[in-house]
Wavefront OBJ file of the C-alpha trace (Angstrom):
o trace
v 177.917 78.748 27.631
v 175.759 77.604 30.467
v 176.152 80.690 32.014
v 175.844 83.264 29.335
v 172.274 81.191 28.301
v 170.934 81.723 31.968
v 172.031 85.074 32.371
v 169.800 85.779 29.281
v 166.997 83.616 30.548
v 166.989 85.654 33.725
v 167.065 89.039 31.874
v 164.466 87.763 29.264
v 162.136 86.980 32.398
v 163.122 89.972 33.691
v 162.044 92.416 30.228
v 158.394 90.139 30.411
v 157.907 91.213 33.896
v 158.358 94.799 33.451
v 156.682 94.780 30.443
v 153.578 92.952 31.825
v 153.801 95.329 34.559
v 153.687 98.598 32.090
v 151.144 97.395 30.050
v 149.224 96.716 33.244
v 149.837 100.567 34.733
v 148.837 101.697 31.224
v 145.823 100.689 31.691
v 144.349 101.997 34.934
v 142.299 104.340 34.602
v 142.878 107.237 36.893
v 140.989 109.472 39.429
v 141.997 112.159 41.488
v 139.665 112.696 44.799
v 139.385 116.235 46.133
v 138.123 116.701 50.161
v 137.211 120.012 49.890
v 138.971 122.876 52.628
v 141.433 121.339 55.450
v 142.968 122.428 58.613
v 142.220 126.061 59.292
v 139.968 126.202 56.200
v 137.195 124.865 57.752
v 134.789 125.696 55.182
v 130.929 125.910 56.100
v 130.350 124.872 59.439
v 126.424 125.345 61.008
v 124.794 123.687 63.762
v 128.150 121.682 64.474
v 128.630 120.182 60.991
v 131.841 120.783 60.029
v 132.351 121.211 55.725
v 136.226 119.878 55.873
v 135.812 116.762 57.790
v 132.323 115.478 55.736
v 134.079 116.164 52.509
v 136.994 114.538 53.267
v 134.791 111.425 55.613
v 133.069 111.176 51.797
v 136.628 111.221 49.879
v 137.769 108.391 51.914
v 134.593 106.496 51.220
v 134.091 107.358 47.721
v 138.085 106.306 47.010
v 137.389 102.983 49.762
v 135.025 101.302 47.207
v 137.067 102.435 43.703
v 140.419 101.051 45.201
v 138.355 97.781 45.030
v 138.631 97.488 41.241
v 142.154 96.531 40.137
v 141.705 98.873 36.896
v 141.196 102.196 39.112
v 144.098 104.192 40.698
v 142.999 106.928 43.316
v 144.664 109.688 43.791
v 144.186 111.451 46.637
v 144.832 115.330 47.264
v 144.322 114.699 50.852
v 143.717 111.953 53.392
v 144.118 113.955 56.506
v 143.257 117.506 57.617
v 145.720 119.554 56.023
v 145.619 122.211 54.339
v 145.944 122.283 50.426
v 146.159 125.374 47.901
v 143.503 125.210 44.978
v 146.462 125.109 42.289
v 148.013 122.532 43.936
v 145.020 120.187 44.281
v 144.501 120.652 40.479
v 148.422 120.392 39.993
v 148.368 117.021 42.066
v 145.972 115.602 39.284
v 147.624 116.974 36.563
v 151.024 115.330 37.650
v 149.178 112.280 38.199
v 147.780 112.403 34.617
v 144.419 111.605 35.836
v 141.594 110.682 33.694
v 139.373 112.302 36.206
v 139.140 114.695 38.755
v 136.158 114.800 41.126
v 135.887 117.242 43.917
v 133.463 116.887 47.244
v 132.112 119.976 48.923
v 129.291 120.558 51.300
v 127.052 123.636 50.330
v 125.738 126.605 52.572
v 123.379 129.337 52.313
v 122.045 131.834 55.057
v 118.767 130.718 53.971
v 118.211 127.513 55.993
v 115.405 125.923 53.992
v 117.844 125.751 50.613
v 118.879 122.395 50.064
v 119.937 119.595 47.332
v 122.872 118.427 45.478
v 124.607 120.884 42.774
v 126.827 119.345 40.452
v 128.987 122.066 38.702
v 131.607 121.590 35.686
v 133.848 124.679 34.795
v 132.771 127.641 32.920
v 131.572 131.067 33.092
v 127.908 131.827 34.170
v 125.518 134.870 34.454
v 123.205 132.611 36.840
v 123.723 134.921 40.427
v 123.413 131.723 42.883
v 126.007 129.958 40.740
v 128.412 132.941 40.726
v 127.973 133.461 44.941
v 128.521 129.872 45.006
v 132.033 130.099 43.383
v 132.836 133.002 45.058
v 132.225 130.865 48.614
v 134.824 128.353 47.309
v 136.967 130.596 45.564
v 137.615 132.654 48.195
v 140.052 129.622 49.843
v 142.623 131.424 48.067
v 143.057 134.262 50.071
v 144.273 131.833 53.228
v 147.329 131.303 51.003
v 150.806 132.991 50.731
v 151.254 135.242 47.476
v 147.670 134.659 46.010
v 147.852 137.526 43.906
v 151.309 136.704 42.417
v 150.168 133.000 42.126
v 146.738 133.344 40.963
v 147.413 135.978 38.099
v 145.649 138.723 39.560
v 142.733 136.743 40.169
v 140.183 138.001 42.169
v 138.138 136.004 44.029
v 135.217 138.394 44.729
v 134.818 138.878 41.092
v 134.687 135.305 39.570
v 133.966 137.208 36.014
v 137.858 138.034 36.101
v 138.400 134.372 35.260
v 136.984 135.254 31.787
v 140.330 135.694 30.189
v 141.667 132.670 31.961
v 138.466 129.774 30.402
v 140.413 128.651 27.020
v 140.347 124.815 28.665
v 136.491 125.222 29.808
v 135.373 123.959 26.250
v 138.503 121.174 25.887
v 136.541 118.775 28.431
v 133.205 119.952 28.723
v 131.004 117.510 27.025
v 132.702 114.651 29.199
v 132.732 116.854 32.562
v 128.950 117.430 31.953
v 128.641 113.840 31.361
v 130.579 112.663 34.533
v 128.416 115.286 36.457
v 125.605 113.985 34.813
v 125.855 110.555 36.258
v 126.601 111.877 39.789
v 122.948 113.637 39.350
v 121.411 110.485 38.517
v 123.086 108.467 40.751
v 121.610 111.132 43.441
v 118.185 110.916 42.799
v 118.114 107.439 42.994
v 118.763 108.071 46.841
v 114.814 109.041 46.495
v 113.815 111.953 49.143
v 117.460 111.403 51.025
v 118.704 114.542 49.296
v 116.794 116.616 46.778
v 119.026 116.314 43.237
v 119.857 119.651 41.862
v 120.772 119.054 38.982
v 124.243 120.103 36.649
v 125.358 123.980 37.013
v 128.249 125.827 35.582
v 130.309 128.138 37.492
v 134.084 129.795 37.532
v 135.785 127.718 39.869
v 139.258 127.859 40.386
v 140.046 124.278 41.449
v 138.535 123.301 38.604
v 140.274 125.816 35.943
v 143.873 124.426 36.881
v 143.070 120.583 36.136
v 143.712 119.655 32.984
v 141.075 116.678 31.926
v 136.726 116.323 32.986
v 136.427 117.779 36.254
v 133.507 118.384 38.381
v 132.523 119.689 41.302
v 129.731 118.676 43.871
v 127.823 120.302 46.577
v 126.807 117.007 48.475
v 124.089 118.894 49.878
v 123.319 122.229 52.217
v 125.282 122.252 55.865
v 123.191 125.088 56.458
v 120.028 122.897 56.344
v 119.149 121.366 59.400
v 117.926 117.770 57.424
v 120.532 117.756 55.534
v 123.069 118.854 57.824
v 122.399 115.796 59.957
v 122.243 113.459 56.674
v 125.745 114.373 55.728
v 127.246 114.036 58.854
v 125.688 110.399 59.694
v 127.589 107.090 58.873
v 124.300 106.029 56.548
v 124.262 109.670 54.808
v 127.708 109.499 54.076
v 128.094 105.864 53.022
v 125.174 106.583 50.682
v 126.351 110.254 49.144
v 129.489 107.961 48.479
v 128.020 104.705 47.061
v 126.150 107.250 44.497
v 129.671 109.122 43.619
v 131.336 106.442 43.392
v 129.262 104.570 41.024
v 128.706 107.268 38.919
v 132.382 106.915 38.690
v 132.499 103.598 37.153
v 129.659 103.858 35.036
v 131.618 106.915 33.214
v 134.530 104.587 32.922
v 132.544 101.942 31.535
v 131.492 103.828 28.721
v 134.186 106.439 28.114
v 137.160 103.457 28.588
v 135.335 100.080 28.302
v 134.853 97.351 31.288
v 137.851 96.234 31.256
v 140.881 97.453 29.116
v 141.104 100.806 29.024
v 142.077 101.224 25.630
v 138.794 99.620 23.665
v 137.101 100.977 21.001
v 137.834 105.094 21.997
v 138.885 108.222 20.395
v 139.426 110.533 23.222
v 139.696 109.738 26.936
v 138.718 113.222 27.829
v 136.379 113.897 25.080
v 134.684 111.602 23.056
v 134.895 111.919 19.408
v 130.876 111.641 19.009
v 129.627 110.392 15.321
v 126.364 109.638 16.383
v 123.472 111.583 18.118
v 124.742 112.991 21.528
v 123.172 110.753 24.470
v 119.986 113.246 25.124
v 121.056 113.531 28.964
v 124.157 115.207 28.128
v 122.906 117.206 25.422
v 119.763 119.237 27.629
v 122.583 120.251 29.875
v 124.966 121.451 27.381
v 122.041 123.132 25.648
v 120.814 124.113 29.027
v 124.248 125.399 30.099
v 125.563 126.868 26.898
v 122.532 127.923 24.908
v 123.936 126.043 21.811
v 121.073 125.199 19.536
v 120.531 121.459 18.371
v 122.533 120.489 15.411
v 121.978 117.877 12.892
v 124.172 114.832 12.741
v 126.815 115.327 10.163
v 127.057 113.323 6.527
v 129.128 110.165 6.899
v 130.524 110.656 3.250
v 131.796 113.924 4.017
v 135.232 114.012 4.174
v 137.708 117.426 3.006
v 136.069 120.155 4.646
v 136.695 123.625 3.354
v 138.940 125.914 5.492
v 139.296 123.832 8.558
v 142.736 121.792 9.437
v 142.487 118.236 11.692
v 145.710 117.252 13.718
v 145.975 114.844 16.471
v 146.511 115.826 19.726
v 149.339 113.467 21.464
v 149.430 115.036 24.983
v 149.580 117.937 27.028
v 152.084 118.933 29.974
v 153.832 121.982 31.628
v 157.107 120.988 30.434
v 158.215 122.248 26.982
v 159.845 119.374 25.079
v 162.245 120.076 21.574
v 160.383 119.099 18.631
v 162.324 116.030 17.808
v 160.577 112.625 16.077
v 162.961 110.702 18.975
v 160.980 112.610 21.904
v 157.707 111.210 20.289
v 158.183 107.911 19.343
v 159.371 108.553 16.122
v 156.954 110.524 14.592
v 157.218 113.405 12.880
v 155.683 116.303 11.314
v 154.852 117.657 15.338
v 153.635 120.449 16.266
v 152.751 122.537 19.154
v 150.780 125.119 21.158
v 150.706 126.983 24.275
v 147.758 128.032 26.543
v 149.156 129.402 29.578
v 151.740 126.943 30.969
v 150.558 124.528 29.059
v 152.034 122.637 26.045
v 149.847 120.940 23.710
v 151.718 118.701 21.465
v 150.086 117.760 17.936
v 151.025 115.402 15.059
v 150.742 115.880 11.413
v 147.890 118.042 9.364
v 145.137 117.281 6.669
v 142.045 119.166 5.664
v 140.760 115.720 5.372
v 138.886 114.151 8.044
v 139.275 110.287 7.148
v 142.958 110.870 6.568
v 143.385 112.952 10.229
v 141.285 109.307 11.815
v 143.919 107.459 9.649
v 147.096 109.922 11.542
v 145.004 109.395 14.993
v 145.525 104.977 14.322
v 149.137 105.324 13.441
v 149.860 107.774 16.619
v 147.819 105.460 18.594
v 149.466 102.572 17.142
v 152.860 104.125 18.217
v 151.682 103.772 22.026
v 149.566 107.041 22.296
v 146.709 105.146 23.457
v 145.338 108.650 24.734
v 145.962 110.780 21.323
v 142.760 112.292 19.765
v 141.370 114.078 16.940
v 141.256 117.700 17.075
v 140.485 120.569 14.893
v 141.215 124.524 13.794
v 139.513 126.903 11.595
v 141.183 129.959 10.757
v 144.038 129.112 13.586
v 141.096 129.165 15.889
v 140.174 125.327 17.796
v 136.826 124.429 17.239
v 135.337 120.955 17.697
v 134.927 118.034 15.619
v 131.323 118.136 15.357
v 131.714 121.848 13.935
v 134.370 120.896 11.729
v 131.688 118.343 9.930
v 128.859 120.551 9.801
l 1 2 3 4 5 6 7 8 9 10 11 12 13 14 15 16 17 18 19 20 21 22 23 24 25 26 27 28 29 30 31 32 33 34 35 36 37 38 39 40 41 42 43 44 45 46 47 48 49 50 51 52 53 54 55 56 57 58 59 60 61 62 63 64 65 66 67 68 69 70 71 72 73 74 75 76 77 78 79 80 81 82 83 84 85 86 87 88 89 90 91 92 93 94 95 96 97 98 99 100 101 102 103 104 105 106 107 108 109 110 111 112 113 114 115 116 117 118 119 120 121 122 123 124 125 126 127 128 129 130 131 132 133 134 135 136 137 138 139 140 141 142 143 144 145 146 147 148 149 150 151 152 153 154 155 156 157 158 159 160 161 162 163 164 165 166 167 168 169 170 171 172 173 174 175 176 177 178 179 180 181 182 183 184 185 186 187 188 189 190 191 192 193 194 195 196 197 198 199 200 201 202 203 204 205 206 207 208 209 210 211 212 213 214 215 216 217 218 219 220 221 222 223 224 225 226 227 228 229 230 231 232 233 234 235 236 237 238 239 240 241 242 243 244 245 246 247 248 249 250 251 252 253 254 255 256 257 258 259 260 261 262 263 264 265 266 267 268 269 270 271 272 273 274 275 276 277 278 279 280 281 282 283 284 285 286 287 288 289 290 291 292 293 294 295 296 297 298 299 300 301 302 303 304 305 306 307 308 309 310 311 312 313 314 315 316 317 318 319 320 321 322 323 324 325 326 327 328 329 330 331 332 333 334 335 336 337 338 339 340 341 342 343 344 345 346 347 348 349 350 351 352 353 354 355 356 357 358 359 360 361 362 363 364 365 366 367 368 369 370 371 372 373 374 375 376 377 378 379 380 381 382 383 384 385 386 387 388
């Protein structure tokens, strides 16, 4: 008797330790760091300032002051000079299921006077300087083996062939605007250090392939003598980071709360907003998209005519049988396909109070990351168009 009660002891504190230790990892909040180039992709290099070793001196910095907080993971897609493919950088935070996936780059121009910080999320532009800029980092992908067989007949000297290949650009874009948004800011509180350049949009590939709010930033111009020497100094660098980094935490803090991670939101990649968009992050979507102002929906309104809500449970490359056991018992799931990727959905009202009701009882079921999402005519739109 006196063993059988100890052997359950033991395995009883064993089950609280490994649960304390899930519900712990459940709620970090992750972020994949990107050094731009690596090993015989040197990137830009003028006047001695090498792109691949500031971008990844920054990484290290920026990830250096997050690994302080207990409640961020960093995710690295490298620490050293190596050399990593564009799909695989993307494919390392996709694996990782990161919340966030930032990615440092210098930027160059033969014109030695350009400088500032650029800040780009994903999307397709008609802006020239944003399209040469993409073609600059784009064009990483001809260093690799099989680019054309890998890339889908990509071409980087044409960034408008990526047209057919944007159906995730609108999935994260109000949060990647906002988390590039914050990086601005955080910039031009450095003062005359480095010019701020505000948010762009442009077809990048690295940027296409991650599946959550991505950005990309241009630290500042190589080319530029200034700022050459700012971003390879100890200060510059220390500083470029300090700003990334706490534009970092302030979109945690309010996309995923101070501390847990799972207070009080909808979406982690896309907040469900009911109330006015912050006016920061609507000038640059208006700014970016050309989308005209639109009035705050009615709070009574409820069935909307035409248009179907689900809940979105998760997305990943591996195709998984429709069966309540493989999703925690639910049921009624359904699921689509863009590219390689599998979106799995749960349940189905034309009601928009009963789809928040579906989105509690999948979150309740331990899909702390579920959110609202919606169709019209079998074509996703977003929530705020759904109301209208």
């Amino acid at each position: 008797m006196y063993i059988i009660s100890r052997t359950k002891l033991i395995f009883s504190s064993l089950l609280l330790i490994v649960s304390f230790f899930s519900f712990g990892q459940s709620n970090v909040f992750k972020v994949t760091l990107d050094a731009g180039h690596g090993a015989h992709d040197f990137g830009a290099v003028y006047n001695g300032h090498v792109e691949k070793n500031i971008a990844l001196a920054i990484v290290l910095k920026v990830g250096k002051i997050l690994e302080e907080n207990p409640k961020i993971d960093v995710i690295y897609t490298r620490k050293t000079d190596v050399f990593i493919d564009l799909i695989e950088r993307a494919n390392i935070a996709n694996r990782a299921d990161a919340n966030i996936f930032v990615s440092i780059h210098c930027n160059a121009n033969r014109n030695t006077a350009a400088d500032g910080t650029e800040t780009y999320v994903m999307g397709m532009t008609k802006v020239a300087s944003n399209l040469e800029a993409a073609k600059k980092e784009n064009s990483v992908i001809t260093l690799e083996k099989d680019y054309k067989q890998k890339y889908e007949g990509f071409d980087p000297n044409s960034p408008e062939t990526m047209i057919g290949m944007t159906l995730m650009q609108e999935e994260y874009l109000d949060n990647s605007i906002s988390m590039a948004s914050k990086v601005e800011e955080e910039f031009a509180a450095l003062g005359k250090k480095l010019r701020q350049g505000g948010v762009k949009q442009a077809p990048y590939m690295v940027l296409h392939k991650a599946y959550m709010p991505r950005v990309l930033i241009e630290t500042g111009f190589i080319s530029n003598p200034v700022e050459g020497n700012i971003l390879d100094s100890e200060e510059g660098q220390d500083d470029i980071a300090n700003a990334i980094a706490n534009a970092i935490i302030s979109y945690k803090k309010e996309y995923f709360g101070n501390g847990n991670l799972d207070s009080d939101y909808e979406k982690p990649s896309r907040k469900i907003i009911e109330k006015p968009i912050k006016d920061t992050v609507t000038s640059v979507k208006q700014q970016l998209m050309h989308v005209p102002l639109t009035k705050k929906p009615a709070e009574n309104q409820a069935m909307v005519d035409g248009v179907i809500f689900k809940v979105q449970l998760s997305a990943s490359v591996k195709k998984v049988e429709l069966d309540s056991k493989n999703f925690k018992g639910l049921k009624n799931i359904s699921i689509s396909q863009t590219k390689n990727l599998y979106k799995y959905m749960y349940g189905e009202t034309s009601n928009y109070e009963e789809g928040k009701k579906l989105l509690q009882e999948a979150k309740s079921k331990g899909y702390k990351n579920a959110y609202l999402i919606a169709f019209k005519d079998g074509k996703s739109i977003t929530i705020q168009d759904a109301l209208k």
